[in-house]
C-alpha positions in Angstrom: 2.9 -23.7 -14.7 2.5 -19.7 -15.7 4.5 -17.8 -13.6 4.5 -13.7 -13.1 7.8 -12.3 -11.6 7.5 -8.8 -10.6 10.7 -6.9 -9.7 10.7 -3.6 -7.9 12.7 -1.4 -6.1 12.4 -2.0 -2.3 10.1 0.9 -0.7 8.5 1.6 -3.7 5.1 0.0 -3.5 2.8 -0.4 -0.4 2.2 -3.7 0.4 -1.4 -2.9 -0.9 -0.2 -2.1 -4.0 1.8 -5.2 -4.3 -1.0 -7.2 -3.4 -3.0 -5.3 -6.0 -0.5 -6.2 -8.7 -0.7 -9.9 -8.1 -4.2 -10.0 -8.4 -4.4 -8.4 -11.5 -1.4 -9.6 -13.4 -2.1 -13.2 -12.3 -5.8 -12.4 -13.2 -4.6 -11.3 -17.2 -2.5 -14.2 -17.4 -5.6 -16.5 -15.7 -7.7 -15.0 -18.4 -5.6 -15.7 -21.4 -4.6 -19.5 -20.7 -7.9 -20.0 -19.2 -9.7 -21.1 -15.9 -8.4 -24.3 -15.4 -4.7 -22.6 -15.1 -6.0 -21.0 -12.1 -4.4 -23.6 -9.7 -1.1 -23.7 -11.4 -0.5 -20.1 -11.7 2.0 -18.6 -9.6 3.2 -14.9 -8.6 6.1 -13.4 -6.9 7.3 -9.8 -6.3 11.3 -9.7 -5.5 12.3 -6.7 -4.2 15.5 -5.2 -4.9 17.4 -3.4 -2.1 17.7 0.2 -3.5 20.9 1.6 -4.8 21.0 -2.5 -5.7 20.1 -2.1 -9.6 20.5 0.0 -12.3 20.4 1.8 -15.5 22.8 2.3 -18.3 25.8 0.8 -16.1 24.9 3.3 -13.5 23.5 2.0 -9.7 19.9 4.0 -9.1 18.3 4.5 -5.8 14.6 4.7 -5.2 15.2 8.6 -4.1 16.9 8.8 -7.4 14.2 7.9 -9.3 11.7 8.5 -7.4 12.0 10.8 -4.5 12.0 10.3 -0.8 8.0 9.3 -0.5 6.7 9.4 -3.7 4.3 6.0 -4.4 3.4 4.3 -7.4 -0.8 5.2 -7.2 -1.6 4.4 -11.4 -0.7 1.8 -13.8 -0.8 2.3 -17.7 -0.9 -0.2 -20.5 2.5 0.0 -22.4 1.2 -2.2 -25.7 0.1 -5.3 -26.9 3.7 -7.0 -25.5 1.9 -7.7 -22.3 4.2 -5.4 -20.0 2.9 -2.6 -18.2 4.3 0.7 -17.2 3.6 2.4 -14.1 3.1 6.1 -13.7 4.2 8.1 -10.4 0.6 10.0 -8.6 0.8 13.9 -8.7 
């Protein structure tokens, strides 16, 4: 059963968005095992209370990282590795 787990920093993504992401990751992964995965293909976003992860041994907020409103709006291929990085709208 192909599974996509998306984690993300609670407040960071519309639930639009989220929705958005599921339908396209599950989609890529649909697409490369094929059609007939399509009913065994499961997605989750977890999100992560901010201030509840972080980086280098250091605890991050969302306002940290991102600022106090700022949105996710654009995602951009990181590689053939099959992850994707996200890029903050101007």
């Amino acid at each position: 059963m192909p599974v996509v787990e998306i984690k993300a920093i609670e407040g960071v993504f519309a639930h639009e968005q989220k929705r958005r992401m599921v339908e396209r990751l599950s989609g890529a992964l649909i697409e490369r095992t094929g059609e007939q995965m399509r009913p065994f293909t499961h997605a989750f976003i977890a999100d992560t209370p901010s201030a509840e992860w972080g980086v280098g041994g250091t605890a991050k907020s969302a306002e940290d990282r991102y600022g106090r409103t700022a949105r996710i709006t654009r995602w951009v291929p990181a590689g053939a590795a099959g992850r994707c990085w996200v890029q903050r709208g101007s």
